[in-house]
C-alpha positions as CSV (number, residue, x, y, z in Angstrom):
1,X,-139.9,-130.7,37.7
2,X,-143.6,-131.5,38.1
3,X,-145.3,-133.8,35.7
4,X,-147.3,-131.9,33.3
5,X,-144.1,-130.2,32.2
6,X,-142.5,-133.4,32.2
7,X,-145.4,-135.0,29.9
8,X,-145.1,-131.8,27.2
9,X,-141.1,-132.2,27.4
10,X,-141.1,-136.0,26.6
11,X,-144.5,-135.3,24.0
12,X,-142.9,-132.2,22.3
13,X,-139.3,-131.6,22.6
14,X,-137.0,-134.6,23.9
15,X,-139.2,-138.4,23.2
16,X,-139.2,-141.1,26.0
17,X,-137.3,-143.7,25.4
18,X,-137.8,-147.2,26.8
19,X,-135.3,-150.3,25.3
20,X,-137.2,-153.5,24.9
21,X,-136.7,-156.4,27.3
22,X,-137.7,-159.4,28.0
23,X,-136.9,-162.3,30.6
24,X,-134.3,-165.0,29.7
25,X,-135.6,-168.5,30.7
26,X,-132.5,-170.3,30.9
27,X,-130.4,-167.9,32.4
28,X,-133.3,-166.0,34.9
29,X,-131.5,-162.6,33.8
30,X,-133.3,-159.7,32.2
31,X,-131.8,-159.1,28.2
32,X,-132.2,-156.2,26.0
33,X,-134.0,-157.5,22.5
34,X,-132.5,-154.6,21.2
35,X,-136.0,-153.0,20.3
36,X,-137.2,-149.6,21.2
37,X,-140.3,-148.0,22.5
38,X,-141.6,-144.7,22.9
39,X,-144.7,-144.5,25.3
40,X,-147.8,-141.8,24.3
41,X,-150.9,-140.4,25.8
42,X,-152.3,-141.9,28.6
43,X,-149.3,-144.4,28.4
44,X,-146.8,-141.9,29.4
45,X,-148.8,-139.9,31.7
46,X,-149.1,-143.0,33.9
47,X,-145.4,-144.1,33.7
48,X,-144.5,-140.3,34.5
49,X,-147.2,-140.8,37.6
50,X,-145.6,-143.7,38.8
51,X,-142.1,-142.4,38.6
52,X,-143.2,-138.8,41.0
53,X,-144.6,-141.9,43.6
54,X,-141.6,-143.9,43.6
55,X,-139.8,-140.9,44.2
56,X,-142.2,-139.6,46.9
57,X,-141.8,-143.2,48.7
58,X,-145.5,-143.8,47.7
59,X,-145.0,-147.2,47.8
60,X,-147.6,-150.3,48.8
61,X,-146.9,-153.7,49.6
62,X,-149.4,-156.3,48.4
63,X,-150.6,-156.4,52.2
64,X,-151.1,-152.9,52.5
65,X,-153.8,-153.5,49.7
66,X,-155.4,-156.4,50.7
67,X,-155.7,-155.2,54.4
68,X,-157.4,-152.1,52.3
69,X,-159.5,-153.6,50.5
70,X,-160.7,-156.1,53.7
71,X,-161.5,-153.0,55.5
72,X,-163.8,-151.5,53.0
73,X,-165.9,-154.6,52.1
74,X,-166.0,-156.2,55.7
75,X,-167.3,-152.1,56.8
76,X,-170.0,-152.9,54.0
């Protein structure tokens, strides 16, 4: 399913649901807080963006950007 018809299913018929969590000092594990979020807008849009790259193995290392970045200010 492409994302604009992902972004109006989540927006008008089924909401996006994320579960709070945060990171446990002591124990170094991830734990639920029991809260829930629902993502709008722009907010969603991106998270829905993200998720098609993932998916499509669009993904960067921290190198890959750095070595991107070096090339387009030492060109400059």
């Amino acid at each position: 399913m492409s994302i604009p018809f992902k972004w109006v299913w989540f927006v008008c018929i089924k909401p996006f649901i994320i579960k709070g969590t945060e990171l446990n000092d002591e124990s170094g594990f991830v734990e639920d807080t029991g809260e829930i979020y629902n993502p709008k807008g722009k907010e969603l849009w991106g998270i829905l963006i993200g998720d098609a790259q993932i998916k499509m193995n669009w993904v960067w290392t921290s190198e890959e950007v750095f070595g991107r970045i070096k090339e387009k200010y030492d060109d400059n």
